[in-house]
LUMROGU-793590 format. One line per field, with one value per residue (C-alpha): residue in one letter; x negated, y, z; residue number from 1. Coordinates in Angstrom, 2 decimals. Example, Ala and Ser with C-alpha at 12.3 -4.5 7.8 and 13.67 -1.06 7.14 Angstrom:
BEGIN
code: (A | S) $
px: (-12.30 | -13.67) $
py: (-4.50 | -1.06) $
pz: (7.80 | 7.14) $
pos: (1 | 2) $
***
This chain:
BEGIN
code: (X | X | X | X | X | X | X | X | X | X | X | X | X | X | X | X | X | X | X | X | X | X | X | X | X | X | X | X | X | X | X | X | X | X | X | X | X | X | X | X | X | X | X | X | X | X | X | X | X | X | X | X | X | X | X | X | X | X | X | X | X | X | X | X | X | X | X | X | X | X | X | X | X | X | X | X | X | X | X | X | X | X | X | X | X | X | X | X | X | X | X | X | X | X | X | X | X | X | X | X | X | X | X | X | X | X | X | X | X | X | X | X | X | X | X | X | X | X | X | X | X | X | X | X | X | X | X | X | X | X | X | X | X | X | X | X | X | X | X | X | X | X | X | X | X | X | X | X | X | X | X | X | X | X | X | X | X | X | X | X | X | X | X | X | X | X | X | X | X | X | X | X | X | X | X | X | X | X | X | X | X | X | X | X | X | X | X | X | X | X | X | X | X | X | X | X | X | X | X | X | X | X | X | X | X | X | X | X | X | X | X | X | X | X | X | X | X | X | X | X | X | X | X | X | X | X | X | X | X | X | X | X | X | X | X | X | X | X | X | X | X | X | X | X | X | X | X | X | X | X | X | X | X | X | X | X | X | X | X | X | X | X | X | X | X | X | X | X | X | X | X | X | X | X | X | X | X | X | X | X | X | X | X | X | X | X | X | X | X | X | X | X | X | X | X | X | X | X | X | X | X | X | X | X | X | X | X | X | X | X | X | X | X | X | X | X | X | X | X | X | X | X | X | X | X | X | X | X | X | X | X | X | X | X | X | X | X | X | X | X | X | X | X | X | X | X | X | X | X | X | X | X | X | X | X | X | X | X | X | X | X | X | X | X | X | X | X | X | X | X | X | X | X | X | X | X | X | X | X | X | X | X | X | X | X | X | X | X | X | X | X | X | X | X | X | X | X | X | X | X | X | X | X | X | X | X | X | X | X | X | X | X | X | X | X | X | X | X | X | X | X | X | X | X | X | X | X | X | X | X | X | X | X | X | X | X | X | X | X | X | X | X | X | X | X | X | X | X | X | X | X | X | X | X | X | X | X | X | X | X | X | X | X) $
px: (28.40 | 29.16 | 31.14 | 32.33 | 30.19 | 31.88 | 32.67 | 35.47 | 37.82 | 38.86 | 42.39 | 44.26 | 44.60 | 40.69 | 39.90 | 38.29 | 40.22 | 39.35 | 37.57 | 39.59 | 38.53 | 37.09 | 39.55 | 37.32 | 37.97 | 40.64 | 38.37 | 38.88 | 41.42 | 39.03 | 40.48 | 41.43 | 38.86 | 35.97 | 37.64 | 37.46 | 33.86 | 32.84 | 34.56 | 32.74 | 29.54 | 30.45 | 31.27 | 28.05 | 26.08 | 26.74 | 26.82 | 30.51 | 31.43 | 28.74 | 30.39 | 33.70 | 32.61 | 31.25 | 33.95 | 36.18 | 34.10 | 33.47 | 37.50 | 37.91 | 35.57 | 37.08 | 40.32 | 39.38 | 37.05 | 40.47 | 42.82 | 41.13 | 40.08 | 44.15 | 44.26 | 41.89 | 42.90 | 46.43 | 46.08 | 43.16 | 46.16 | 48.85 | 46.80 | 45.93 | 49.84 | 50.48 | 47.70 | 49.80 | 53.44 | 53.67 | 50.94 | 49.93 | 53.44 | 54.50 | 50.95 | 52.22 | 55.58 | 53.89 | 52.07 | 54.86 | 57.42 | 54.61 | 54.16 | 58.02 | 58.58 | 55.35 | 56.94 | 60.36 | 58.53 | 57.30 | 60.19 | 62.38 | 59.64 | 59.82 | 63.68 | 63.65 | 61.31 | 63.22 | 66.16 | 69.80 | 70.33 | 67.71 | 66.44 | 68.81 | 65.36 | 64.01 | 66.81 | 67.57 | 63.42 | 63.92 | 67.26 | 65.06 | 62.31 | 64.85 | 67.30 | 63.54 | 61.94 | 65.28 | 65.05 | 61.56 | 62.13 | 65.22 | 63.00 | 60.26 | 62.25 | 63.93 | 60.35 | 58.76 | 59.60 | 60.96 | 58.73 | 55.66 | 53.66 | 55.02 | 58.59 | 58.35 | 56.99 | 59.37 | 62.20 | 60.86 | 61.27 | 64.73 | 66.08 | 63.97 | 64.68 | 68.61 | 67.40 | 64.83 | 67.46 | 69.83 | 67.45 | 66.61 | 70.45 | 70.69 | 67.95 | 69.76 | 72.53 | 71.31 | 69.50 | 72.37 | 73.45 | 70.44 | 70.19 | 66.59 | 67.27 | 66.72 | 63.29 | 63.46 | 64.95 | 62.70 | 59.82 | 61.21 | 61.87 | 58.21 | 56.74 | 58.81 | 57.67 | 54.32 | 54.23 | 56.93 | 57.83 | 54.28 | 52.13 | 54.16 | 54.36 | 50.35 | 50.70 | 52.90 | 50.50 | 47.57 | 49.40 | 50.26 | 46.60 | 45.24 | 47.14 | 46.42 | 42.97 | 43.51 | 45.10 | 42.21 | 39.53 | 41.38 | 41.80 | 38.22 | 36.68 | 34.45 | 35.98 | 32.89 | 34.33 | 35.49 | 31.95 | 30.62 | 32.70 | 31.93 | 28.97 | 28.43 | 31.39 | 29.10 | 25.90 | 27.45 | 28.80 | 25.46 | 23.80 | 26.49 | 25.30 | 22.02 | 22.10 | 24.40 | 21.47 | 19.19 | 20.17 | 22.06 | 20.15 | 23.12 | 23.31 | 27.38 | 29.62 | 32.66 | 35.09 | 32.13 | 31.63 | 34.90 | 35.00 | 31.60 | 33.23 | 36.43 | 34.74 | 32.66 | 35.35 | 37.26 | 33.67 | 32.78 | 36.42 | 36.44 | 32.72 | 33.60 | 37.64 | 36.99 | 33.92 | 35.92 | 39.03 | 36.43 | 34.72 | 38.09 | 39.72 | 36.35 | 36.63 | 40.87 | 39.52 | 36.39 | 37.51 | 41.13 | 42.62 | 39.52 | 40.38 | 44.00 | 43.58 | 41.24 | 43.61 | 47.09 | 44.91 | 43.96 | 47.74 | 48.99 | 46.47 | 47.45 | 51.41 | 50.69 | 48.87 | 51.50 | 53.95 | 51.38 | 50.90 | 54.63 | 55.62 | 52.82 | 55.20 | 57.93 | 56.44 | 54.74 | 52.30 | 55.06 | 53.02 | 49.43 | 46.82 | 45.84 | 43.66 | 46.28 | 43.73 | 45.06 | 47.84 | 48.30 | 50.03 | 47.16 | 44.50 | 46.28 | 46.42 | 42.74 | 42.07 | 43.73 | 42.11 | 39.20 | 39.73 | 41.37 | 38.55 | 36.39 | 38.82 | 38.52 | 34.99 | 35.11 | 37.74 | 34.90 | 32.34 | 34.43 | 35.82 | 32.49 | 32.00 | 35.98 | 39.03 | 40.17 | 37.54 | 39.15 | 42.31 | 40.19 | 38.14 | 41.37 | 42.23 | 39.49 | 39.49 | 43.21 | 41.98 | 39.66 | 42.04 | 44.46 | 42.19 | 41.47 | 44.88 | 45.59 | 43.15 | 44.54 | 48.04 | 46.43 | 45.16 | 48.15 | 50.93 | 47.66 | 47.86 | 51.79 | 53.31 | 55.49 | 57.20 | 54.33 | 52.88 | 55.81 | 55.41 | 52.27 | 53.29 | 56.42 | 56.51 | 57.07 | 53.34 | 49.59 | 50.94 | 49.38 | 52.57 | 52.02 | 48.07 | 49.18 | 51.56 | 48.72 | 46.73 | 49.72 | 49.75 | 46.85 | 46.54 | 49.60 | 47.82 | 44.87 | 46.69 | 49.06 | 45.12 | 44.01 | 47.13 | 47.14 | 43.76 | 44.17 | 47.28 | 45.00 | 42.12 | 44.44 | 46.36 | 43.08 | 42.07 | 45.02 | 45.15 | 42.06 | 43.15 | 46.08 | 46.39 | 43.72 | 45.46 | 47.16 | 44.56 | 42.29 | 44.99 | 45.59 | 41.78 | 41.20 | 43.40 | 42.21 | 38.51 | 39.52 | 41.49 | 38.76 | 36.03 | 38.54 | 38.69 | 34.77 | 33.85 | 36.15 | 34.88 | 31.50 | 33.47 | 34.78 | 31.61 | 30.83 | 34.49) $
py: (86.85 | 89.99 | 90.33 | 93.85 | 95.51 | 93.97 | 97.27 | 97.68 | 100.05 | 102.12 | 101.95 | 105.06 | 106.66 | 106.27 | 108.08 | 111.37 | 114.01 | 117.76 | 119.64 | 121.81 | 125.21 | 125.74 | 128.53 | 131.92 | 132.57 | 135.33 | 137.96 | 138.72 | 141.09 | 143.89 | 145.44 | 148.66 | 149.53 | 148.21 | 150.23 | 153.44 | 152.77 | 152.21 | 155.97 | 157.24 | 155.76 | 156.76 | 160.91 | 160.67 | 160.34 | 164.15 | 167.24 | 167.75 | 164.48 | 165.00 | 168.25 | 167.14 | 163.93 | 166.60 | 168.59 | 165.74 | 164.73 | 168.16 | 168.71 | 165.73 | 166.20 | 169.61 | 167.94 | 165.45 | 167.25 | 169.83 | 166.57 | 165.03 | 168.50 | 169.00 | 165.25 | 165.39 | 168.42 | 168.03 | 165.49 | 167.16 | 169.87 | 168.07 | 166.66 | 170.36 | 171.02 | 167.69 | 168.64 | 172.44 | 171.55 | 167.50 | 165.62 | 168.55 | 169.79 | 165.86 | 165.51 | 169.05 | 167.42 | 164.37 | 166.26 | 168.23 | 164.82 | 163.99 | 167.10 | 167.31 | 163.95 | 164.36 | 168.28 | 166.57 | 163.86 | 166.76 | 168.75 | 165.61 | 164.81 | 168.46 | 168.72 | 165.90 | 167.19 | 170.29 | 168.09 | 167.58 | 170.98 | 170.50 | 174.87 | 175.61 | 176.69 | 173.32 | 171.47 | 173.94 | 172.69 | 169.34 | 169.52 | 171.84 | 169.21 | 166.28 | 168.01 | 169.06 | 165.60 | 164.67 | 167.09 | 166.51 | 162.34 | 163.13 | 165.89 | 162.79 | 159.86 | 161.95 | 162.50 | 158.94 | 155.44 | 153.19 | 150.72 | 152.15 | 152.10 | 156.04 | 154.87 | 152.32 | 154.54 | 156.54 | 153.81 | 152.87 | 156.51 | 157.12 | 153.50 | 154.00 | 157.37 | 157.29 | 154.55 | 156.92 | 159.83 | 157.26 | 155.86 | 159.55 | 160.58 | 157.57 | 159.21 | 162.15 | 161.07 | 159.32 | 162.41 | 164.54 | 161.85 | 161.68 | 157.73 | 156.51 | 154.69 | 157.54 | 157.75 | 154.28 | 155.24 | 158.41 | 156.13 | 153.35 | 156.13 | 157.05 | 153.82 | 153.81 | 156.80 | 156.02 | 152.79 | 152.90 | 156.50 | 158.39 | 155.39 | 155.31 | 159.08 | 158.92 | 156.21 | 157.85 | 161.27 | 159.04 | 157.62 | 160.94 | 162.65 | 159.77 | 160.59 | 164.56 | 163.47 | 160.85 | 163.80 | 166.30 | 163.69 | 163.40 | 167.11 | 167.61 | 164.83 | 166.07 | 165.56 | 163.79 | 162.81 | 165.98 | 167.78 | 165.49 | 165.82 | 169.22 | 169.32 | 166.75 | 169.02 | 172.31 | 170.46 | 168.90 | 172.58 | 174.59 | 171.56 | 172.10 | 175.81 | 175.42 | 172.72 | 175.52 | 178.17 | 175.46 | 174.81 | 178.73 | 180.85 | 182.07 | 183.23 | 182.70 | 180.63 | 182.52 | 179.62 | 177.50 | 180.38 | 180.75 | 177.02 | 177.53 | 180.34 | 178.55 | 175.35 | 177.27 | 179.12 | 176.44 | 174.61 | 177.45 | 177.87 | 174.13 | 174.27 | 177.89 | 176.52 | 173.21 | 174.58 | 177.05 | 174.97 | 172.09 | 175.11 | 175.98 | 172.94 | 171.89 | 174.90 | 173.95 | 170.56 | 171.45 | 174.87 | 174.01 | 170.67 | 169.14 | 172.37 | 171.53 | 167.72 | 168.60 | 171.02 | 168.74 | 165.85 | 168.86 | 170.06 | 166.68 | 164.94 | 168.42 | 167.40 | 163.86 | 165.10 | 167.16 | 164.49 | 162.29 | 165.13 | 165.57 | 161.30 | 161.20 | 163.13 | 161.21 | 157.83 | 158.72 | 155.71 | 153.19 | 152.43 | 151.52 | 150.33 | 146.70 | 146.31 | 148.17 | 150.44 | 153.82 | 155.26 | 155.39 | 158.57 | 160.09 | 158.00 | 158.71 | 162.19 | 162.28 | 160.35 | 162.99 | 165.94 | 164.90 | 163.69 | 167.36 | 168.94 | 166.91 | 167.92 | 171.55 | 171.38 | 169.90 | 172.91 | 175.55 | 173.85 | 173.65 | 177.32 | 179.02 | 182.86 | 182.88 | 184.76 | 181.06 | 180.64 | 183.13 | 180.87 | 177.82 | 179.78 | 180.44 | 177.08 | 176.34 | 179.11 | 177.92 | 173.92 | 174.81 | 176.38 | 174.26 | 171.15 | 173.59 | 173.72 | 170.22 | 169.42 | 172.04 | 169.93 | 166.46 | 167.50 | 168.88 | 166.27 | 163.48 | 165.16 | 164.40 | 167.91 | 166.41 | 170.38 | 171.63 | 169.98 | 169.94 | 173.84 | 174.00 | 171.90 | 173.19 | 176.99 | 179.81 | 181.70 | 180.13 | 176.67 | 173.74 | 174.37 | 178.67 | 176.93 | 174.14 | 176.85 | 178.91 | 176.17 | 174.82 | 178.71 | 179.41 | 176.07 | 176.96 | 180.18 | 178.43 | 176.04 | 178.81 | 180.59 | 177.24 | 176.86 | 179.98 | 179.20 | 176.29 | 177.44 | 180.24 | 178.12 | 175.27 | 177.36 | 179.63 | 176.60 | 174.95 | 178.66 | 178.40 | 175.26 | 176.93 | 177.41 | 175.89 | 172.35 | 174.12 | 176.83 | 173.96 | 172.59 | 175.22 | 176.53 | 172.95 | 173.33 | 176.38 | 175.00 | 172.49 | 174.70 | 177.36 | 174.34 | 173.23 | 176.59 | 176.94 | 173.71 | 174.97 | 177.78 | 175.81 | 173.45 | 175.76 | 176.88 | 173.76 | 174.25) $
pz: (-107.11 | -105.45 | -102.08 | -100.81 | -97.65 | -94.41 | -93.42 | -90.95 | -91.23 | -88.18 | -87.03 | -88.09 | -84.69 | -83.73 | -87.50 | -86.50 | -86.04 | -87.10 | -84.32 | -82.20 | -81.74 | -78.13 | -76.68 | -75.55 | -71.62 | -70.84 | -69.60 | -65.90 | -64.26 | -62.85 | -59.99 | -59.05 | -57.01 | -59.30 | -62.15 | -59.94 | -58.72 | -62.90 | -62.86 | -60.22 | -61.90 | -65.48 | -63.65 | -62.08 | -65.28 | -66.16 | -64.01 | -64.43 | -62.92 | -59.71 | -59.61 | -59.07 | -56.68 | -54.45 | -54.47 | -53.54 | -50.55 | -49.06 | -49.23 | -47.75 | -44.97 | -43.92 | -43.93 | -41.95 | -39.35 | -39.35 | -38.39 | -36.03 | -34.00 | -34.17 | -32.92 | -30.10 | -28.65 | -28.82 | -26.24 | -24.62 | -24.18 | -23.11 | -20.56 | -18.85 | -19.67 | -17.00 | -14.98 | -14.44 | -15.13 | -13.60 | -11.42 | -9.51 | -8.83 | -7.71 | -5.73 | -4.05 | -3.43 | -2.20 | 0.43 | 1.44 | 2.14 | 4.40 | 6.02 | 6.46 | 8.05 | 10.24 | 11.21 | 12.05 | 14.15 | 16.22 | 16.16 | 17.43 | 20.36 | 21.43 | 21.58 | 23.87 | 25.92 | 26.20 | 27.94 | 27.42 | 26.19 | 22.95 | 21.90 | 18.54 | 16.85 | 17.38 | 16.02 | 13.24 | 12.30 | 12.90 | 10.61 | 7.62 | 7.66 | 6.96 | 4.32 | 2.74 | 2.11 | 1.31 | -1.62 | -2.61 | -2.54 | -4.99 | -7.04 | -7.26 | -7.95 | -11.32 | -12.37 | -11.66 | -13.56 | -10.26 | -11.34 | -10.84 | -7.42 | -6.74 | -7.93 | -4.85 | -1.88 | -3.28 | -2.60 | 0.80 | 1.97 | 0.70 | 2.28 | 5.72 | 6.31 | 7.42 | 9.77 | 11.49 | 11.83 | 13.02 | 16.03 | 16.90 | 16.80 | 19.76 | 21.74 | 21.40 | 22.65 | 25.77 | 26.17 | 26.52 | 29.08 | 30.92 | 30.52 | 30.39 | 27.15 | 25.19 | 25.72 | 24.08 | 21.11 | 20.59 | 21.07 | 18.55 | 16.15 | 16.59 | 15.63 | 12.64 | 11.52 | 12.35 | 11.10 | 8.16 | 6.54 | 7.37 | 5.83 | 2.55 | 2.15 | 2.45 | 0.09 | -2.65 | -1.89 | -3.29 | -5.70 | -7.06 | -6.67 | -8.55 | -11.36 | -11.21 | -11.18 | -14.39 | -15.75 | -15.16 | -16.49 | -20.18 | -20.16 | -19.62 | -22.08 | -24.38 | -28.61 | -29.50 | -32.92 | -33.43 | -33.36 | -35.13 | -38.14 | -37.79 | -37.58 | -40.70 | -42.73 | -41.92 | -43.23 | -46.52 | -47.13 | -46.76 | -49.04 | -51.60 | -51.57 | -51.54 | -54.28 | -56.30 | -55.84 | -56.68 | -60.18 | -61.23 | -59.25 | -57.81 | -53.92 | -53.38 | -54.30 | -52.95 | -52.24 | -50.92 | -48.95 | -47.71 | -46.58 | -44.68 | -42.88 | -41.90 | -40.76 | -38.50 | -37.37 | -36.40 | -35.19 | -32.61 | -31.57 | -30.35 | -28.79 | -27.25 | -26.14 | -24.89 | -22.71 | -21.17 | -20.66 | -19.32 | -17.00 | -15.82 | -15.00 | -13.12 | -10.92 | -10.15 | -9.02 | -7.20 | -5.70 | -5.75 | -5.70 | -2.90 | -0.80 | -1.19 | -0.37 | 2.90 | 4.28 | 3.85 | 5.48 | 8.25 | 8.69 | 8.94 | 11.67 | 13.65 | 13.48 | 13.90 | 17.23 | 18.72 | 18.15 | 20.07 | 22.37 | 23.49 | 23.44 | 26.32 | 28.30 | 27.07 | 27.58 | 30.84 | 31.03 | 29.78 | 26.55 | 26.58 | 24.26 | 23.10 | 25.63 | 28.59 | 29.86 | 28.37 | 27.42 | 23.67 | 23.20 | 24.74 | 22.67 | 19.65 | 20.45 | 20.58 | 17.19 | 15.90 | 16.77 | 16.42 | 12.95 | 12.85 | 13.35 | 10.75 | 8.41 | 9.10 | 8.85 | 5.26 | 4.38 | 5.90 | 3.78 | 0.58 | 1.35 | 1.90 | 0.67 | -0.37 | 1.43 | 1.85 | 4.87 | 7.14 | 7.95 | 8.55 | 11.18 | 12.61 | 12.76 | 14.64 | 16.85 | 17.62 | 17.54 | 20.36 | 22.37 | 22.04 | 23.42 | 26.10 | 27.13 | 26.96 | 29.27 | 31.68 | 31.01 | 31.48 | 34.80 | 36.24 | 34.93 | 36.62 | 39.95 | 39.54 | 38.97 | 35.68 | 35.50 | 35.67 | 33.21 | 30.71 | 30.99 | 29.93 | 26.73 | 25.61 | 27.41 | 25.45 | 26.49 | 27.13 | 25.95 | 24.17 | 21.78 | 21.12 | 20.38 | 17.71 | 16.10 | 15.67 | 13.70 | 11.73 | 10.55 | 9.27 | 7.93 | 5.77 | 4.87 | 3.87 | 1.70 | 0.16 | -1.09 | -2.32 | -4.05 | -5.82 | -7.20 | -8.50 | -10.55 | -11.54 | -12.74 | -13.94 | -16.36 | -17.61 | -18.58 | -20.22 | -22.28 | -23.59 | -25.31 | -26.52 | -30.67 | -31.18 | -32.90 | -35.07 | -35.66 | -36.92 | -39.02 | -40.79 | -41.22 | -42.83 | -45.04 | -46.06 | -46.33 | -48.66 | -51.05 | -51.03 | -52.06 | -54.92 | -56.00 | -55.30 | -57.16 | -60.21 | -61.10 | -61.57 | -63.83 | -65.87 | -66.88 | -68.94 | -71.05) $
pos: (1 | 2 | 3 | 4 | 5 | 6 | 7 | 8 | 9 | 10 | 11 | 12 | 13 | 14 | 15 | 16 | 17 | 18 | 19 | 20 | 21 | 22 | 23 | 24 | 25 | 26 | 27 | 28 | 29 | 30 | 31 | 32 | 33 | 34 | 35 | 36 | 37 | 38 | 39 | 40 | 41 | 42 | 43 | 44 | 45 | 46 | 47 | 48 | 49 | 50 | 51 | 52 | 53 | 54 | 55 | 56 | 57 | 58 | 59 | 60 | 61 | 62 | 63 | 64 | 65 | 66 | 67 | 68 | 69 | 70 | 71 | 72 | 73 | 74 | 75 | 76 | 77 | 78 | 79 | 80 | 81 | 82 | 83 | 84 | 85 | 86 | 87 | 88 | 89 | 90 | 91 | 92 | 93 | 94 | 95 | 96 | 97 | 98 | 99 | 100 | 101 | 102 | 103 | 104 | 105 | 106 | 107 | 108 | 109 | 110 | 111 | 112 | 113 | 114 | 115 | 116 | 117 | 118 | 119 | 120 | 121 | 122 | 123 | 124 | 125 | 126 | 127 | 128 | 129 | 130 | 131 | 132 | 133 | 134 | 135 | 136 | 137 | 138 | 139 | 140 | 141 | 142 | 143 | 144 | 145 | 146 | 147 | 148 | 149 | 150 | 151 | 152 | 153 | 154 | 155 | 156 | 157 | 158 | 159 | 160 | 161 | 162 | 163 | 164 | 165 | 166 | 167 | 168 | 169 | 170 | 171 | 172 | 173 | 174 | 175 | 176 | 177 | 178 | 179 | 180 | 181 | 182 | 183 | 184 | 185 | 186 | 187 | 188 | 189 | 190 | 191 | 192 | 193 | 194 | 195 | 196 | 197 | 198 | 199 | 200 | 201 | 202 | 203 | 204 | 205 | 206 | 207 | 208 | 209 | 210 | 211 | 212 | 213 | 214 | 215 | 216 | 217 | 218 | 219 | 220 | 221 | 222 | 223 | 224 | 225 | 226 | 227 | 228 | 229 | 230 | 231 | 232 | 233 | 234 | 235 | 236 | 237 | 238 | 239 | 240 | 241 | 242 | 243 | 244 | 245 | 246 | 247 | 248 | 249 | 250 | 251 | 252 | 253 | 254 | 255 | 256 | 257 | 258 | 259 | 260 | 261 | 262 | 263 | 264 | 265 | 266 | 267 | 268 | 269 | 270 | 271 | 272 | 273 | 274 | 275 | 276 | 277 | 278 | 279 | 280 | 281 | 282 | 283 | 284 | 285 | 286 | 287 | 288 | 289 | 290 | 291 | 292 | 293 | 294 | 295 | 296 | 297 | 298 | 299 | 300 | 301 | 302 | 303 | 304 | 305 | 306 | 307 | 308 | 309 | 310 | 311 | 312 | 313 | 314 | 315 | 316 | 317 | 318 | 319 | 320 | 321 | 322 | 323 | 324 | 325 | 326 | 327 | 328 | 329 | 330 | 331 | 332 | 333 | 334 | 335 | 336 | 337 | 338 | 339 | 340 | 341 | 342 | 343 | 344 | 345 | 346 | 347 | 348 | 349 | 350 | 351 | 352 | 353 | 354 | 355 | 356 | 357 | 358 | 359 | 360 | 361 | 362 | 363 | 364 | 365 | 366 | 367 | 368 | 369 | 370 | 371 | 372 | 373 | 374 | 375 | 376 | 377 | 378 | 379 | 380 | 381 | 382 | 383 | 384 | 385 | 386 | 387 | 388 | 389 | 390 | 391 | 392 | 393 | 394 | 395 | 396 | 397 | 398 | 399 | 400 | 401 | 402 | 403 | 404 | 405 | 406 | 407 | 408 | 409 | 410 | 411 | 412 | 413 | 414 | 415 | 416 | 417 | 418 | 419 | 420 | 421 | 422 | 423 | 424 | 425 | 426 | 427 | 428 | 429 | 430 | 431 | 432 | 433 | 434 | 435 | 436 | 437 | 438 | 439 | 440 | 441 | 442 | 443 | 444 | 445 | 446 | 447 | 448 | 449 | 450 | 451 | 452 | 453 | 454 | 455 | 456 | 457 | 458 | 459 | 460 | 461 | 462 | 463) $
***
């Protein structure tokens, strides 16, 4: 007897089912710069293609080395333009509020001296020194952002200065009443000037010759990136020629030639331009601006000593030193000149072999003669002749005042030289910056068209 296989039959959904077709992989989305660099690769295969790759990179490059020379001195010449037209103008202004308030400090000392019936001339100087820092604090604080360290001295000096005419206004007016307490208020006014207005108009004239010299630095930085790409433009364009001549035998390629000639143009006029604005704004700082600084540090110690000259009068032994064994008008008065004459011996040094030396000798002709004369007006007002004494100070002829005239003049002669130079040098050197950012610009852009036009006229050859 037969029986059937015992073969089991698989349930209908576990019966194999027809293979599915495995599904190929989408190919990958190349991007745009791989596509570009397969370009590149595929154009560099033929001399055509390496043709036009150089092409592209030597326009490029004088494009480049034109932008950034337009770039870098741009600022390089707005920086000289500050130097001329902003921080040395405010840094001049600085100096001059301090000269001003330390001039009407004198001038107010010397009218009380004079008695109850103060000399017109001396009041009309005392009044012109006032309305002038007055005007120069105004001029500064519409150039300067308020919240800056210039923007404060600046607000110190306009809220402190009504309160210093005020207090000498009182000892005026005591004065001209002959009450003692004048001499009070002329002395109060002093320390507030001394101690107040004078220390923040040195403080602002810092503030201001700091920048100037911030100024001068970024004018005279060198455009390191700026030579270089020059340099590396002019090399790629002789190697394009010389690779030309290389492989044709030919000597020119006129548009290469033409970019060669415009690159170095613009090359030379940025090495010769830069060294000559560099040279020139050196020579505003060293022979210039230091001069300038020495002598308005000179011409203020001398005013800050014949205010300290006249308040000994005025004070007459009431106000002494820390330690009370001298009188500190007369101490003061000392500091000063001799800090004076250190000054003026900087401003001989730095003024050496120029017209600018002549006023400083007379400065210290006049310097010497003037100590000579106080001495003179020490001794007499010491053996207790107080007239006598005052005469010597404040008389019209042979006085310690005819002597510190005679410095304060040819210190202002000395600084109106050094002035003029440094405007001299200063702009020379901003002008010899002057074209050349757009001159570059516009030379690049001439370099590149004249290598398209170059590169070209090799392509066509294979057509």
């Amino acid at each position: 007897m037969t029986y059937p296989p015992n073969v089991r039959t698989a349930p209908e959904h576990e019966r194999a089912q027809p293979p599915v077709p495995a599904t190929a992989p989408a190919p990958a989305q190349r991007g745009v710069l791989s596509e570009t660099a397969d370009k590149v690769r595929a154009a560099a295969t033929t001399e055509p293609g390496r043709l036009q790759i150089i092409g592209a990179v030597l326009a490029l490059l004088v494009v480049a080395f034109g932008a950034v020379t337009a770039f870098e001195i741009a600022d390089r010449s707005s920086a000289a333009d500050d130097v001329v037209r902003r921080s040395q103008p405010l840094s001049a202004d600085a100096a001059a509020v301090y000269r001003s308030l330390a001039d009407a400090d004198t001038a107010a000392a010397s009218g009380f001296l004079a008695g109850a019936q103060e000399p017109p001339d001396v009041h009309d100087q005392y009044e012109r020194d006032i309305k002038e820092a007055s005007r120069l604090l105004v001029k500064a604080a519409a150039n300067t952002d308020a919240s800056t360290k210039s923007g404060q001295e600046i607000t110190t000096l306009n809220v402190e200065l009504p309160r210093y005419t005020g207090l000498i206004e009182r000892a005026r007016s005591n004065n001209r009443q002959g009450l003692p307490l004048g001499g009070a208020y002329l002395r109060y006014a002093n320390q507030k000037m001394s101690n107040v207005l004078l220390p923040a108009a040195e403080r602002l004239y810092a503030a201001e010759t700091g920048r100037l010299g911030q100024d001068s630095d970024s004018a005279r930085t060198l455009p390191f990136f700026s030579l270089g790409l020059g340099v590396v433009a002019l090399a790629a364009l002789f190697w394009a020629q010389r690779r030309n001549y290389r492989r044709t035998n030919r000597v020119f390629n006129h548009g290469l030639l033409v970019a060669t000639a415009a690159s170095t143009v613009v090359l030379l006029w940025l090495a010769v331009g830069h060294t000559v604005a560099r040279s020139q704004l050196h020579d505003a700082d060293a022979n210039g601006q230091q001069s300038l600084d020495v002598l308005n540090h000179a011409r203020i110690d001398s005013l800050k000593a014949r205010a300290n000259e006249n308040l000994t009068l005025v004070a007459r032994g009431a106000v002494l030193t820390a330690d009370g064994k001298s009188d500190k008008y007369e101490t003061d008065y000392n500091t000063g000149m001799k800090a004076l004459g250190e000054e003026l011996g900087k401003a001989g040094k730095l003024a050496e072999g120029t017209p600018g030396s002549e006023p400083v000798k007379k400065a210290v002709s006049a310097v010497s003669e003037w100590q000579s004369r106080h001495r003179a007006a020490r001794t007499t007002d010491d053996s207790g002749d107080y007239e006598g004494a005052l005469k010597q100070i404040i008389g019209p002829k042979k006085t310690t005042g005819e002597s510190f005239q005679r410095v304060d003049d040819a210190l202002e002669q000395a600084l109106a030289y050094e002035q003029d130079e440094f405007t001299r040098a200063a702009k020379d050197g901003r002008g010899a910056l002057w074209g050349l950012p757009a001159g570059a610009a516009a030379l690049a852009a001439l370099a590149a068209v004249a290598t398209i036009v170059g590169v070209n006229r090799r392509l066509s050859e294979y057509r």
